[in-house]
C-alpha positions in Angstrom: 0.0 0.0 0.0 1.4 3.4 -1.2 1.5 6.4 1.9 -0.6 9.0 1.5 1.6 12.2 1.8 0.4 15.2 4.7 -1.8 17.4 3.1 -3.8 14.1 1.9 -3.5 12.6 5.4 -4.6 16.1 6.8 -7.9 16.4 4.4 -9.0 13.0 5.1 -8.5 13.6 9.1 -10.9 16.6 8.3 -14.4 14.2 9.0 -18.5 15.5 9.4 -17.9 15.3 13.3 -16.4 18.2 14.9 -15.7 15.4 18.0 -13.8 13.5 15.4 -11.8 16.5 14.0 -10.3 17.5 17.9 -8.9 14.1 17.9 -7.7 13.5 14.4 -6.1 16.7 13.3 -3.8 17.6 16.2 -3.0 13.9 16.2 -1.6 13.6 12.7 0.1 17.4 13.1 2.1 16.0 16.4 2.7 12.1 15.1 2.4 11.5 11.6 5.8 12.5 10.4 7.3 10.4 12.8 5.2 7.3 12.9 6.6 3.6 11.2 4.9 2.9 7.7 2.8 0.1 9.6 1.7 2.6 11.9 1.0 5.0 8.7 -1.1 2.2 6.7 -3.3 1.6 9.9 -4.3 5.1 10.3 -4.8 5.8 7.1 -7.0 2.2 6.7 -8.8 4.0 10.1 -10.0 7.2 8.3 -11.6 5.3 5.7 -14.0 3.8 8.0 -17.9 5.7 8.3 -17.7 8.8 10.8 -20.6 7.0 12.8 -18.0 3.8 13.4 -15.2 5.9 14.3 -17.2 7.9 16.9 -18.6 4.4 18.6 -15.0 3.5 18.9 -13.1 7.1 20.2 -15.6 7.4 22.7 -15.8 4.5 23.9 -19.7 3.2 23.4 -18.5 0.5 21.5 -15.2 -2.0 21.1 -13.4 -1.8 17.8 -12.9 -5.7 16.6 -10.1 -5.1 14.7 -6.8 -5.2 16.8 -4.5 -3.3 14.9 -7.4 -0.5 14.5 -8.0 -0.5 18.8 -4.2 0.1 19.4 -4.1 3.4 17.0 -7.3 4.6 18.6 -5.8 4.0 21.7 -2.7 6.4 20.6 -4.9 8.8 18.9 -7.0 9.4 22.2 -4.0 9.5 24.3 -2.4 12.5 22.7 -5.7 14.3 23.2 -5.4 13.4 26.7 -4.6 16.1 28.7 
């Protein structure tokens, strides 16, 4: 799978949930750059999934099943951790 490069990573982290948009955009500013390609793939494969998925998931109402997908959500939500 090819890498997206920033400015596509950035547009895609731009979502139709402003609660998704707090996580996701300060998240790819601070990490992305230095992140492995694995980590890369897996958060790029995240943003493709429906806004009402991703929301269940970041705030907790519902597990995510796949495994690789629950450990990035886990680093996206702790850099927006206080």
């Amino acid at each position: 799978m090819e890498l997206m490069n920033i400015a596509r990573v950035r547009w895609a982290c731009r979502r139709g949930m402003l609660e998704l948009d707090v996580l996701f955009q300060p998240f790819v500013e601070a990490q992305y750059e230095a992140m492995t390609d694995n980590d890369k793939n897996t958060f790029i494969r995240l943003l493709e999934c429906e806004d009402p998925e991703l929301f269940a998931w970041f705030m907790g109402h519902e597990q995510c099943p796949d495994p690789l997908f629950a450990n990035m959500i886990v680093k996206v939500r702790g850099r927006a951790a206080p």
